[in-house]
MARKOLLUM-948998 format. One line per 10 residues: number of its first residue (from 1); for each residue x, y, z of N, C-alpha, C. Coordinates in steps of 0.05 Angstrom, whole numbers, plus 5000, padded with zeros to 4 digits. Each point is the difference from the previous one (the first is absolute). Example, Ala and Ser with C-alpha at 12.3 -4.5 7.8 and 13.67 -1.06 7.14 Angstrom:
BEGIN
1) 5264:4886:5156:4982:5024:5000:5018:5024:5000  4993:5021:4986:5016:5024:5001:4985:5022:5014
END
This chain:
BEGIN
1) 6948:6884:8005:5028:5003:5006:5018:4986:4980  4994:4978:4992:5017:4983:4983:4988:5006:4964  5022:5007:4988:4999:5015:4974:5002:4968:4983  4981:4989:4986:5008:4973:4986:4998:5011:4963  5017:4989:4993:4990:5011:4967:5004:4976:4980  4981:4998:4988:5015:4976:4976:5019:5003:4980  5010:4986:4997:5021:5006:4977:4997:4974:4975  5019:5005:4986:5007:4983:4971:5023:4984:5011  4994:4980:5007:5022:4983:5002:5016:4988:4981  5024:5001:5009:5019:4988:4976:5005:4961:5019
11) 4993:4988:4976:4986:4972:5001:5016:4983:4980  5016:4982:5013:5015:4972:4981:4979:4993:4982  5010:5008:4966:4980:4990:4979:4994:4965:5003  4984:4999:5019:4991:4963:4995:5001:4991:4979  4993:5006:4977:5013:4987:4967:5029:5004:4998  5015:4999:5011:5018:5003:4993:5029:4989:5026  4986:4996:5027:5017:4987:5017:4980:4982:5019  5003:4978:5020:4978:4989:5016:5008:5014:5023  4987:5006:5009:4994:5019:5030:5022:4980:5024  5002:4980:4997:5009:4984:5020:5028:5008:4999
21) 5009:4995:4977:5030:4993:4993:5008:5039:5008  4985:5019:5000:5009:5027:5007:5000:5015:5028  4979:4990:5014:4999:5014:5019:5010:4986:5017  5014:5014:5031:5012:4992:5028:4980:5011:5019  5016:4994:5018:5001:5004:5031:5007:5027:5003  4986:5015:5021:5012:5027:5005:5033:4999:4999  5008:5021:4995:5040:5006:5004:5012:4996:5017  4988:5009:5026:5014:4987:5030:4994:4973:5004  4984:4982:4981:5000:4974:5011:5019:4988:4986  5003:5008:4977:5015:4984:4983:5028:4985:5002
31) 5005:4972:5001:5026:4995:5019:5024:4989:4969  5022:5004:5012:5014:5003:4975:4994:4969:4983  4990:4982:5004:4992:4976:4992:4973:5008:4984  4979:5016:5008:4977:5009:4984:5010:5012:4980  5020:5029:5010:5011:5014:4971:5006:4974:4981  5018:4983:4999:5009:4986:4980:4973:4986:4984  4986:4992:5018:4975:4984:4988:4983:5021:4985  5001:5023:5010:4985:5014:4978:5010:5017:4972  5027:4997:5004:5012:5008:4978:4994:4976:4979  5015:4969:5009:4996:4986:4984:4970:4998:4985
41) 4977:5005:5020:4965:4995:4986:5000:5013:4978  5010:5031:4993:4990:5011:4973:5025:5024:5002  5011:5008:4971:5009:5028:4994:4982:5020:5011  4965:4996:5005:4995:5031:5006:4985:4991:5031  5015:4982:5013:4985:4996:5030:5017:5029:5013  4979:5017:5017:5000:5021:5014:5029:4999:5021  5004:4978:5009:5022:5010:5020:5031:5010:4988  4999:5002:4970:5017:5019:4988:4998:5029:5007  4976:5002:5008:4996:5028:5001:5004:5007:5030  4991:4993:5009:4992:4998:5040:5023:4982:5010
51) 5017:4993:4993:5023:4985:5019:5017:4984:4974  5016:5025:4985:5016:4985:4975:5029:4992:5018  5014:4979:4983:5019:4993:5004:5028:5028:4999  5014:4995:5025:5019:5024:4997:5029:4982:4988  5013:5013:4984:5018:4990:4979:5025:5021:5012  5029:4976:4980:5025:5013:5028:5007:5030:4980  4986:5004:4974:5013:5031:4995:4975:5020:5007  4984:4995:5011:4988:5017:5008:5000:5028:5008  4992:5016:4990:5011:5039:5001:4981:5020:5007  5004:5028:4997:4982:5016:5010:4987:4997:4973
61) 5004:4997:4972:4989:4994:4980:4977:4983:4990  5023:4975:5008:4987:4972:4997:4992:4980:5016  4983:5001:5019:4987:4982:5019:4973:4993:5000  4994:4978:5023:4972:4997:5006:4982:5015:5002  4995:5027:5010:4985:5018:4976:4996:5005:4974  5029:5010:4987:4997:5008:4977:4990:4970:4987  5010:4980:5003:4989:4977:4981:4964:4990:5005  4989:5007:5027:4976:5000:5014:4984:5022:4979  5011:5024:4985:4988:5013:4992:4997:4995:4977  5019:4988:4987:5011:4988:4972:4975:4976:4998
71) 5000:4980:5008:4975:4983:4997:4978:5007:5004  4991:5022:5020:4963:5012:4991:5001:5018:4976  5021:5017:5001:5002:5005:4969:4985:4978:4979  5029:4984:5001:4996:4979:4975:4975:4986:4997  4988:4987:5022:4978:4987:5003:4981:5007:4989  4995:5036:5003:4986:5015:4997:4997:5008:4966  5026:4998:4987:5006:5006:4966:4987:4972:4985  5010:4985:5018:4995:4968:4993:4970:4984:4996  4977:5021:5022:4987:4991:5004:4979:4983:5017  5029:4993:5016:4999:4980:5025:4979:5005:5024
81) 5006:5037:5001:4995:5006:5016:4968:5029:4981  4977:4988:5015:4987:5024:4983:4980:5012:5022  4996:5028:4997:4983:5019:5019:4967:4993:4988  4983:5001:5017:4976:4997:5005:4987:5029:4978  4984:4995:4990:4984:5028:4982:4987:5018:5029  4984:4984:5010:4976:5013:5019:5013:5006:5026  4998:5021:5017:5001:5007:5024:4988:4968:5020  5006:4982:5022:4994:4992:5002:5003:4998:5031  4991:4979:5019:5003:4984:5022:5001:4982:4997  5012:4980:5016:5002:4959:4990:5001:4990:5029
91) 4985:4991:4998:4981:4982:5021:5026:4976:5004  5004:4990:5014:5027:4977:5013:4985:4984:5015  4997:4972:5000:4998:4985:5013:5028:4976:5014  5007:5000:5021:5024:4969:5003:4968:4984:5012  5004:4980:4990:4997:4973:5018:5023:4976:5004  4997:4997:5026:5025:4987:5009:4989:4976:5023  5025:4986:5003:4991:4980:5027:5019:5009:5021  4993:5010:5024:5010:5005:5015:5021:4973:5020  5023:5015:5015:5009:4970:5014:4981:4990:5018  4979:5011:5008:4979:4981:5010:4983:4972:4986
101) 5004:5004:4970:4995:4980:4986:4972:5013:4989  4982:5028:5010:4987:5013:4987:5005:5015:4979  4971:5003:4983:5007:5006:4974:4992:5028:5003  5004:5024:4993:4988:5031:4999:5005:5016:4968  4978:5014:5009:5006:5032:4970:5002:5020:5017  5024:5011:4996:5001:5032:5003:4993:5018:4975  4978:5017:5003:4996:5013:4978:5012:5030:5008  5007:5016:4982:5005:5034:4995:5003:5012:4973  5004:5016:4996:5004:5014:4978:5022:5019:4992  5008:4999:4976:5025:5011:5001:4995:5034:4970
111) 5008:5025:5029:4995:5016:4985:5031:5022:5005  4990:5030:4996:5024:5012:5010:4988:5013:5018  5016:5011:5023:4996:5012:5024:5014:5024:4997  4996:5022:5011:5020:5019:5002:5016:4988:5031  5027:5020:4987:5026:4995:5016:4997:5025:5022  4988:4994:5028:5000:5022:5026:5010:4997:5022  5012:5022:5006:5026:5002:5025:4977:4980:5024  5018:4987:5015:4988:4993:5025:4990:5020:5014  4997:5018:4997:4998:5027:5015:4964:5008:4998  5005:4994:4968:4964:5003:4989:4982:4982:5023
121) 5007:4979:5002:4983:4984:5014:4981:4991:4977  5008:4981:4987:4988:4979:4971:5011:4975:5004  5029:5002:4999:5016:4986:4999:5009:4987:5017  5008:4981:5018:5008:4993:5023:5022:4976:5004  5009:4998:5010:5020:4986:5006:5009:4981:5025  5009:4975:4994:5009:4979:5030:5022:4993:5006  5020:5009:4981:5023:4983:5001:5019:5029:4994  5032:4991:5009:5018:5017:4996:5003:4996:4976  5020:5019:4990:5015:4992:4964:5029:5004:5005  5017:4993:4986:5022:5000:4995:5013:5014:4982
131) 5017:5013:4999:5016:5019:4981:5015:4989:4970  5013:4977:5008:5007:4992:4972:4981:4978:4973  4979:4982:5017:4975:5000:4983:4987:5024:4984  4995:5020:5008:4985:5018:4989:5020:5015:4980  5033:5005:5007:5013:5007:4986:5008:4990:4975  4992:4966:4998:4998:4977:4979:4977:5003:4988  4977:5012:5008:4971:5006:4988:5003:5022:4977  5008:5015:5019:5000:5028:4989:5015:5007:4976  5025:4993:5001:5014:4994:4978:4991:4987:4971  4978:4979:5011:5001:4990:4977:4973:5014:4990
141) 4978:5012:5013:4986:5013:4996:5007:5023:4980  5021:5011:5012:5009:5024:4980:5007:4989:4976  5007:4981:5003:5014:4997:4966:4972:4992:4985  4985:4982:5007:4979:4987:4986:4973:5017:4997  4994:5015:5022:4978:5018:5004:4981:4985:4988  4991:4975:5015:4983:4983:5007:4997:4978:5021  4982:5010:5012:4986:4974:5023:4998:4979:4984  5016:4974:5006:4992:4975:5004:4987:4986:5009  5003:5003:5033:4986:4983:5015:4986:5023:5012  4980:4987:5004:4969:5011:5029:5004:4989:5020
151) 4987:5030:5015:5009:5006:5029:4967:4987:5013  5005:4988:5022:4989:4982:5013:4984:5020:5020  4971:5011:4999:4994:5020:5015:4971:4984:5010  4985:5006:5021:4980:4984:5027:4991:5034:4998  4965:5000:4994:4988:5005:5015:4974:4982:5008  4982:5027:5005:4972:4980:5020:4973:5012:4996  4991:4985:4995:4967:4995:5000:4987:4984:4994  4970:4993:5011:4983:4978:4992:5003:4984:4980  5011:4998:4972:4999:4993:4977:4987:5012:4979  4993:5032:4997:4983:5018:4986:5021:4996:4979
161) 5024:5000:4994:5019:5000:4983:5002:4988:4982  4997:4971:5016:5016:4973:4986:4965:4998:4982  4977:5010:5019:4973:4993:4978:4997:5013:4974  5028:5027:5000:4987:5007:4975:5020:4990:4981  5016:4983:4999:5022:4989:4981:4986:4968:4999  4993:5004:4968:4989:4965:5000:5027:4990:4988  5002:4976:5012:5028:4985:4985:4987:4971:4992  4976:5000:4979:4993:4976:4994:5004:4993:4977  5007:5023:4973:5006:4998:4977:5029:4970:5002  5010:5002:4985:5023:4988:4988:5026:5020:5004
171) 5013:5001:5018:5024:5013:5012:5023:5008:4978  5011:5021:4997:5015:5005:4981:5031:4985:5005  5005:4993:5027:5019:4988:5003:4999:4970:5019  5011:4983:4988:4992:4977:5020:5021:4986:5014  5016:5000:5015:5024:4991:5003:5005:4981:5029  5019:4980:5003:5008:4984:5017:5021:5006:5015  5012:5010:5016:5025:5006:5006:5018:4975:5018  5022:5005:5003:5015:4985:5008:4991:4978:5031  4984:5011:5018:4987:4999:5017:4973:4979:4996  4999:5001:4981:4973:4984:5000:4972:5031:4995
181) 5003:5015:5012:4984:5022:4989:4982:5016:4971  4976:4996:4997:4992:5006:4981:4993:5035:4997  5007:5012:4988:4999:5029:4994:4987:5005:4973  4971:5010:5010:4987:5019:4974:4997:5028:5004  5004:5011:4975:4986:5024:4994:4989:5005:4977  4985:5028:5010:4974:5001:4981:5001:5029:4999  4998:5015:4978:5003:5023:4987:4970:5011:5004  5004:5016:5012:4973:5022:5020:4998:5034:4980  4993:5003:4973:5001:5022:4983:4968:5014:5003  4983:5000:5009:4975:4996:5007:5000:5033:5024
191) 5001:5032:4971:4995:5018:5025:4978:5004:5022  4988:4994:4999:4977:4998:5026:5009:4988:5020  5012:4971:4992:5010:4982:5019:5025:5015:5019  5012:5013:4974:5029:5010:5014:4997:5025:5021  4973:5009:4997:4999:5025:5011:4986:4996:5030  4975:4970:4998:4994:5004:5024:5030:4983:5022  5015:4991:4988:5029:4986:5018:5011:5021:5007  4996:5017:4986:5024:5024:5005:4981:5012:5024  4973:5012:4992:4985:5007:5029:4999:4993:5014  5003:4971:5010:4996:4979:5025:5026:5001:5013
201) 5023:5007:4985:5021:4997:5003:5015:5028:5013  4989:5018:4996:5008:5034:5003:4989:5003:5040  4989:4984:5006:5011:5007:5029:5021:4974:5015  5002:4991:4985:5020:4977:5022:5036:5006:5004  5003:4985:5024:5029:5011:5007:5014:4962:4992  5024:5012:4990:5012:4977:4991:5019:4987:5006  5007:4979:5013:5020:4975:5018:5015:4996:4977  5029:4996:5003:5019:4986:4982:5001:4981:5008  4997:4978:4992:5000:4971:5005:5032:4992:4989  5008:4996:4983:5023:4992:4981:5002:5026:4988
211) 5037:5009:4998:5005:5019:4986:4999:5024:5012  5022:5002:5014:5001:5024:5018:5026:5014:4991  5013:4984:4992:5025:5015:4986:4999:5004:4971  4975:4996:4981:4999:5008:4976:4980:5020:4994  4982:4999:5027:4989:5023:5014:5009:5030:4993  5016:4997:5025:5020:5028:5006:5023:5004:4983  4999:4976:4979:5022:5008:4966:4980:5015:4987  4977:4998:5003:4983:5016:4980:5001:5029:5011  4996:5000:5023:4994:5020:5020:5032:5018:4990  5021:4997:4996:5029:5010:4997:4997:5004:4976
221) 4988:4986:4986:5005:5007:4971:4977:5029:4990  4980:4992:5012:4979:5023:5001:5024:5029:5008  5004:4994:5018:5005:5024:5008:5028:5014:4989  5018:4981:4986:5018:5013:4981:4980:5003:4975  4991:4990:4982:4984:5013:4984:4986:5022:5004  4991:5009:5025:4993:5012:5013:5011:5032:4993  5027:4998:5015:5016:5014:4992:5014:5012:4979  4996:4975:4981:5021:5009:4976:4972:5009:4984  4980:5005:5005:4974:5017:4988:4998:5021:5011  5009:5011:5023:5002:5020:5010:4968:5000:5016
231) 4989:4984:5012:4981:5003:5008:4987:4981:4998  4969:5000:5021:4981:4969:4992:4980:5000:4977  5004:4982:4984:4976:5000:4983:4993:4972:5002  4977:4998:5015:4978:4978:5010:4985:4987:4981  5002:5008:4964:4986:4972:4991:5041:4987:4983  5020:5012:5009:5028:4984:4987:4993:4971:5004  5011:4985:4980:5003:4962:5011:5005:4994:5019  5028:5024:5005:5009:4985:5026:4986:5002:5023  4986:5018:5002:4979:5005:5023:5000:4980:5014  4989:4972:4995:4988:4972:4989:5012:4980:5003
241) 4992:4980:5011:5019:4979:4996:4977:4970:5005  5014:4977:4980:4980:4985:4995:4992:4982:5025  4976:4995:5008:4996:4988:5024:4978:4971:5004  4999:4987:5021:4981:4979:4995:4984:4998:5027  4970:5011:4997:4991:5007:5020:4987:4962:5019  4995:5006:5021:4986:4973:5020:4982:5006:5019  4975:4992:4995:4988:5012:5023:5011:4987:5030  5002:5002:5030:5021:4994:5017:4980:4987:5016  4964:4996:4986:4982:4985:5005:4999:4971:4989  5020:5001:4980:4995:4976:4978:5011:4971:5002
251) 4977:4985:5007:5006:4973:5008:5032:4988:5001  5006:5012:4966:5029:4974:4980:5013:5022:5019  5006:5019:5018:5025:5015:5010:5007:4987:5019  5020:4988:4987:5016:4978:5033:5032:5008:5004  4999:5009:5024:5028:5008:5012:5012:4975:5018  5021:4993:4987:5022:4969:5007:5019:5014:5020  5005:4990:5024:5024:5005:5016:5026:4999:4978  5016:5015:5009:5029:5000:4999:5018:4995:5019  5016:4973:5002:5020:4995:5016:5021:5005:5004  5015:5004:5028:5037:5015:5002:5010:4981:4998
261) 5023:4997:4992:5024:4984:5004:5015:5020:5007  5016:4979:5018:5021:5023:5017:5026:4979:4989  5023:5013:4993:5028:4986:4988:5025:5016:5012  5019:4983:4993:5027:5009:5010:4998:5021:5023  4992:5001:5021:5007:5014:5015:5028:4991:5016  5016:5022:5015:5017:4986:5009:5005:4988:5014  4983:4995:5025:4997:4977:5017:4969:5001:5008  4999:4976:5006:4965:4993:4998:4997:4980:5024  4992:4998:5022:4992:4982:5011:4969:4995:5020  4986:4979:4973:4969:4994:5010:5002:5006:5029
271) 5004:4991:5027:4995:5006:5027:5004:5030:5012  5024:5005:4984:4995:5041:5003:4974:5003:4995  4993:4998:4965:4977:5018:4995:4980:4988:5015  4993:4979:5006:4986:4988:5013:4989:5015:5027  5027:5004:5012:4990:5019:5019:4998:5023:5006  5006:5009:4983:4992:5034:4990:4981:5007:4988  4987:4978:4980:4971:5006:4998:4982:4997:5016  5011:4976:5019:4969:4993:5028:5003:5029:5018  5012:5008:4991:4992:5024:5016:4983:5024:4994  4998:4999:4973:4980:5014:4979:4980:4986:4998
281) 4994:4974:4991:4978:4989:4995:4997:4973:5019  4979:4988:5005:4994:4973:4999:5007:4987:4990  5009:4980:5001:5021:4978:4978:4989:4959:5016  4989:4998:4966:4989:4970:5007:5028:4982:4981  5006:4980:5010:5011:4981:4977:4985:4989:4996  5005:4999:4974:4980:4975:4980:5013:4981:4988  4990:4988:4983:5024:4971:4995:5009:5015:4980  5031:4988:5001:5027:5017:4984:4989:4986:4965  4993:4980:5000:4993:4988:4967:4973:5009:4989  4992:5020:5007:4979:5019:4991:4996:4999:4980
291) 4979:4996:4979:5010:5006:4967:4971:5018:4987  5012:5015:4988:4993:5022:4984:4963:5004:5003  4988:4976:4995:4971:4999:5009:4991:4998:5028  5004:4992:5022:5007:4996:5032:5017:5040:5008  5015:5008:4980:4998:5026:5009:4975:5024:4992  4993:5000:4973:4985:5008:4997:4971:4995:5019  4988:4981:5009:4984:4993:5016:5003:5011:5032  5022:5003:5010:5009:5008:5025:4998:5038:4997  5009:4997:4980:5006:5032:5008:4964:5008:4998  4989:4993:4982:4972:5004:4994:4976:4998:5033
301) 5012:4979:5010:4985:5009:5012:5003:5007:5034  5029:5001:5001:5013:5020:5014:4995:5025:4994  4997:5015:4983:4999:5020:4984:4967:5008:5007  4991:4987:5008:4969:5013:5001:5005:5017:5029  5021:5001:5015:4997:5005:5026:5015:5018:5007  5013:5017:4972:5018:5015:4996:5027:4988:4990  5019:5018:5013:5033:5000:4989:5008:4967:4994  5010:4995:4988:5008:4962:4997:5021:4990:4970  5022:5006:5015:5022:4992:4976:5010:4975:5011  5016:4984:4981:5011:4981:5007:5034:4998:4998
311) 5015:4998:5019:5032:4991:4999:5014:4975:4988  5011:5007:4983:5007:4958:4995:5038:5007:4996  5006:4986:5015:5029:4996:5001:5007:4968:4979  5018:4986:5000:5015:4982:4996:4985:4976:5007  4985:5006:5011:4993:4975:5017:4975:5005:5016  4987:5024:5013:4984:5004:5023:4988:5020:4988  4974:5000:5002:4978:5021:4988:4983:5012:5030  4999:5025:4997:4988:5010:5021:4981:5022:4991  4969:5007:5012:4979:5014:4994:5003:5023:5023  5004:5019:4989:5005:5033:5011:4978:5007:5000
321) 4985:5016:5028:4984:5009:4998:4990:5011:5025  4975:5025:5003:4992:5006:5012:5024:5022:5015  5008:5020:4988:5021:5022:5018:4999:5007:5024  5019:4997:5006:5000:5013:5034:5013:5028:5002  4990:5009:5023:5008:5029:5001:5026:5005:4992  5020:4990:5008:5032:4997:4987:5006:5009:4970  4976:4984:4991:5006:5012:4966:4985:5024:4996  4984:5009:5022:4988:5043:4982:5025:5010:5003  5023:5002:5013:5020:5018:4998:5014:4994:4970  4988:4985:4990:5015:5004:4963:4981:5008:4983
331) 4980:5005:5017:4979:5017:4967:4975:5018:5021  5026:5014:5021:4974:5010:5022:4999:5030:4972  5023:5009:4984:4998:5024:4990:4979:4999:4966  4985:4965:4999:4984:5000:4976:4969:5002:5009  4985:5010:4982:4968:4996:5000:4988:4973:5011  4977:5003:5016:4986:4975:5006:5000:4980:4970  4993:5017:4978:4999:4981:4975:5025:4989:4992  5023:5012:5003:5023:4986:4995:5005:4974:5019  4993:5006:5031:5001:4983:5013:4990:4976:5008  4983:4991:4979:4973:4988:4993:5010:4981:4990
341) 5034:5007:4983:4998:4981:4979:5015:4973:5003  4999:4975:4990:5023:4987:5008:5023:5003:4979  5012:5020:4985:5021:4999:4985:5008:5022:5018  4985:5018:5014:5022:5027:5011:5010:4994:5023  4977:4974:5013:5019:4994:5020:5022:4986:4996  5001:4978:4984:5019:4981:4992:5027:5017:4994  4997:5016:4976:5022:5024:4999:5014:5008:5020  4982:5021:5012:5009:5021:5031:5016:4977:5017  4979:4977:5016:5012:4997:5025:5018:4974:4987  4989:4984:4978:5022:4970:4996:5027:5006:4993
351) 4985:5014:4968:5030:5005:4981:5018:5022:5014  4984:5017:5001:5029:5035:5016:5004:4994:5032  4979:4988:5016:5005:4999:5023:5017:4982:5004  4991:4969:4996:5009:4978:5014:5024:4993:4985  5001:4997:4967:5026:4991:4988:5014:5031:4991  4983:5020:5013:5026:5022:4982:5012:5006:4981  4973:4996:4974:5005:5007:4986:4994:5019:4990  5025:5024:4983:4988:5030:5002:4969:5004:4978  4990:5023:4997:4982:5015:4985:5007:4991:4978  5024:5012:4989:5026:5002:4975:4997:4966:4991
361) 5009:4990:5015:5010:4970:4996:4973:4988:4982  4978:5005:5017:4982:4986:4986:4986:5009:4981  4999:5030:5002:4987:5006:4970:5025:4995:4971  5027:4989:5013:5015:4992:4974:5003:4970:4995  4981:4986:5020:5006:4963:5006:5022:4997:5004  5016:5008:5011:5020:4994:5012:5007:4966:5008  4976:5005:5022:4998:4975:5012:4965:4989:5004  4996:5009:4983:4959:4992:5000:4999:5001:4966  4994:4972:5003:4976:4998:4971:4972:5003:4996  4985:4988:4983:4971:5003:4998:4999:4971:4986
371) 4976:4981:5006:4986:4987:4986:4975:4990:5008  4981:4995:4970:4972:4993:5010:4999:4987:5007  4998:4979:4993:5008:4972:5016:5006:4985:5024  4988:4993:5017:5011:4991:5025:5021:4977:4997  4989:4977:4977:5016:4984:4992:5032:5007:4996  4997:5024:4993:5022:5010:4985:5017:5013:5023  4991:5010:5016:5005:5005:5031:5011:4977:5010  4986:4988:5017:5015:4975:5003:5014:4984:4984  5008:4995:4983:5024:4987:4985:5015:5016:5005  5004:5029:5006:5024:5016:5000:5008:4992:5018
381) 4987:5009:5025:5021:4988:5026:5006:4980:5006  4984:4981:4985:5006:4965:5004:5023:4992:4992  5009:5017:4978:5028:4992:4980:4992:4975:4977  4967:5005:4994:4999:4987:4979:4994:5023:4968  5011:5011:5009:5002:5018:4975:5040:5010:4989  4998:5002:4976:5030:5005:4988:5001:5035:5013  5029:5006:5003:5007:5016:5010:5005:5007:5032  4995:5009:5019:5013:5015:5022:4978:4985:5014  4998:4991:5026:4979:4996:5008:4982:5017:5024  4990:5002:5006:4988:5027:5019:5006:4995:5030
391) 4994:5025:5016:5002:4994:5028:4974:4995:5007  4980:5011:4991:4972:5007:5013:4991:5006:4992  4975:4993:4989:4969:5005:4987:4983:5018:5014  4990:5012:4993:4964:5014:5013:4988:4985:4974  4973:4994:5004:4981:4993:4994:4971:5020:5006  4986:5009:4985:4982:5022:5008:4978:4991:4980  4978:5008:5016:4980:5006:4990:4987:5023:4980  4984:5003:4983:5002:5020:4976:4983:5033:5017  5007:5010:4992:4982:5024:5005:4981:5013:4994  4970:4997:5016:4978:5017:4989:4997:5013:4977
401) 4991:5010:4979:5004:5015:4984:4983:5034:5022  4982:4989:5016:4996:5023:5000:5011:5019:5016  5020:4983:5016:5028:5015:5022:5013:5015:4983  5007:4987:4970:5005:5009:4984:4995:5037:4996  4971:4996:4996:4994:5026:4987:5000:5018:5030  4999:4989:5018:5002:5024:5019:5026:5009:5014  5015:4984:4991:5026:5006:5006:5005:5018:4975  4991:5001:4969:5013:5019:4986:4977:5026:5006  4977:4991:5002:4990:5023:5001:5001:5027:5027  5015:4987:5019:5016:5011:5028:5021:5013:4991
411) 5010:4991:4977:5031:5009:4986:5020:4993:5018  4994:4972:5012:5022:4988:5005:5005:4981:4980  5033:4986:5011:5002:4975:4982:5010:4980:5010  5013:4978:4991:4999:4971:5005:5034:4999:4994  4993:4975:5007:5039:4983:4997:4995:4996:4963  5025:5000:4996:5007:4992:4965:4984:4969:5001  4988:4994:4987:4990:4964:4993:4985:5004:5025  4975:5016:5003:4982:4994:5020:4971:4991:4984  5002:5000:4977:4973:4991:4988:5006:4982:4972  4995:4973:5000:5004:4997:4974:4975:4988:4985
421) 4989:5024:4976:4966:4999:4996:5003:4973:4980  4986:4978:4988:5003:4985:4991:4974:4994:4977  5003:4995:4977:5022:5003:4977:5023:5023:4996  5013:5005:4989:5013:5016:4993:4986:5020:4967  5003:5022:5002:4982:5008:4976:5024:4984:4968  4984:5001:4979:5023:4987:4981:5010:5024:4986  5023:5004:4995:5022:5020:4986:4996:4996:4960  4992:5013:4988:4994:4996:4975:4972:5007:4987  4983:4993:5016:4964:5009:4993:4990:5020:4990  5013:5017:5008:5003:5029:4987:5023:5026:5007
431) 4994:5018:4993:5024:5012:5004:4997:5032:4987  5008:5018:5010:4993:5035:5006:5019:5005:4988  5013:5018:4967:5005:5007:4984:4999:5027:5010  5025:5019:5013:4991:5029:5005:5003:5018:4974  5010:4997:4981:5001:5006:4971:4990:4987:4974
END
């Protein structure tokens, strides 16, 4: 089912720049404090290309595209930037230390996939998308007509895969990232090799893990190229789009909760919600000076027994849990698997039920943030952080990966920030040249 092909990657000439000083963080992570830091590291660090600075004469002429296209150009005349001879695959390793204080490798491989409607059933999906991200993709896609970053794709099996990719040579790329993260790759040109991956690989169905809106930019762009050919032709570039496969068996795949902050609402008062949730859930207080390790531990193993988020106000921390009939009337119209989860409940009956906040509101953050961090959680509402201070925390536990795959492979989906897979893949390693 899944079409994998190798390609010639276009690869930062290592003689000529250090891998560190060029590559970022995916585009949606990047916070306008990273942009600056990576501009200053090098003239040819990548987030020129993937998140350039917007300037005040900016035109339908002269913008962050056209200048995005202007530097892989140049890079490319310069040198900077050079394509691979051989058709290839490249083997990716992260090793990382997780916030548990464990150390892991996620291994995958990074090849091209073909680009197929959700409809085919290859492709699958967990999460909503948004209209003006993809409209920021797409755009810049057109002008550059090249993949930068790889799309984050999970499938599954025993490890028949990962056995036929040896990564013991000396890695073509060796790099540290900002994180503490070590990232190699290793150039896979070896047709035998490439052909039995591609066989092992030709029946599996494929999870988007990360990259769901650069996804369905490929998927838009396909299908105007599409058109302006007057028809499909199935070996075009664009077909294709560059990807980084995981088996969804593989030890290093660790999915980190994501936490709400709830802000500025217009009136907030802890003993309302208080009692508008005990009517949905079970509700324990716990001690209000909770800190970041003491939550993680609680929800864990509350969490073995099902549903188990945590409340933290100003002052008073409370453990949600165990639903009562009161709360199926906010998700009596979703799947047993949706209802399974603790983000759809948290959504449905906390955020839209109990504080009322709309659909709309939250898929624009209105009044809900995201962070990994629990630490980072609590300092918000504590008011030991600069800026606004919060009304109310959730605290959650991370989500199965394999709820995951059955929730996309049901072709349902999840709240925005219901999975956050951990490392992040690195932006720069390689990169899909459709011309």
């Amino acid at each position: 089912m899944a079409d994998i092909r190798p390609f010639s990657a276009l690869r930062y000439n290592l003689e000529r720049v250090s891998a560190a000083q060029v590559v970022t963080q995916p585009y949606d992570k990047i916070s306008p404090a990273m942009q600056e830091r990576y501009y200053a590291a090098s003239p040819y660090n990548l987030v020129r290309i993937i998140l350039g600075r917007h300037e005040a004469d900016d035109n339908t002429l002269k913008n962050v595209y056209t200048r995005a296209a202007e530097y892989g150009e140049k890079w490319r005349q310069e040198g900077v930037l050079k394509q691979d001879a051989a058709p290839s695959i490249y083997g990716y390793s992260q090793t990382f230390v997780a916030p548990s204080g464990s150390t892991f490798e996620r291994r995958g491989f990074i090849a091209l996939g073909r680009v197929e409607d959700y409809s085919a059933k290859v492709v699958y999906r967990h999460e909503q998308t948004l209209a003006k991200p993809k409209a920021d993709r797409l755009e810049l896609l057109r002008v550059t007509r090249t993949h930068y970053e790889q799309l984050f794709l999970l499938y599954e099996d025993a490890g028949q895969i990962d056995s036929l990719l040896s990564l013991s040579a000396k890695p073509a790329i060796n790099v540290i990232d900002e994180y503490g993260v070590t990232h190699r790759v290793w150039q896979i040109s070896d047709p035998a090799v490439i052909a039995s991956v591609q066989k092992e690989m030709s029946d599996k169905k494929l999870v988007i893990a990360d990259g769901h809106h650069r996804y369905e930019t490929a998927l838009n762009f396909r299908n105007e190229c599409r058109e302006a050919a007057k028809g499909e032709h199935l070996e075009a570039s664009y077909e294709f789009v560059m990807m980084t496969f995981v088996n969804m068996n593989d030890p290093g795949l660790l999915v980190l909760p994501t936490h709400r902050v709830v802000h500025s609402l217009s009136s907030f008062s802890a003993e309302g919600f208080l009692k508008r949730a005990g009517e949905l859930f079970e509700v324990e207080e716990v001690d209000g000076g909770i800190d970041a390790s003491g939550v993680t531990e609680l929800l864990r193993k509350k969490g073995r027994d099902g549903t188990a988020f945590l409340a933290v106000t100003s002052n008073r921390a409370f453990l949600l849990h165990s639903p009562k009939t009161a709360a199926l009337k906010y998700v009596a119209d979703l799947s047993p698997r949706q209802r399974s989860l603790d983000v759809v409940l948290l959504h449905k009956c906390l955020l839209e039920g109990v504080l009322q906040l709309s659909e709309e509101s939250i898929r624009n953050q209105q009044n809900l943030s995201y962070v990994r961090e629990a630490s980072e959680a609590l300092a918000a509402v504590r008011g030991q952080t600069a800026g606004k201070k919060a009304d109310l925390v959730f605290l959650m536990n991370p989500c199965p990966v394999l709820k995951v795959r059955d929730i996309a492979f049901a072709g349902e989906v999840m709240p925005q920030k219901s999975t956050d897979f951990y490392p992040k893949l690195l932006s720069g390693l390689t990169a899909y040249a459709l011309d």
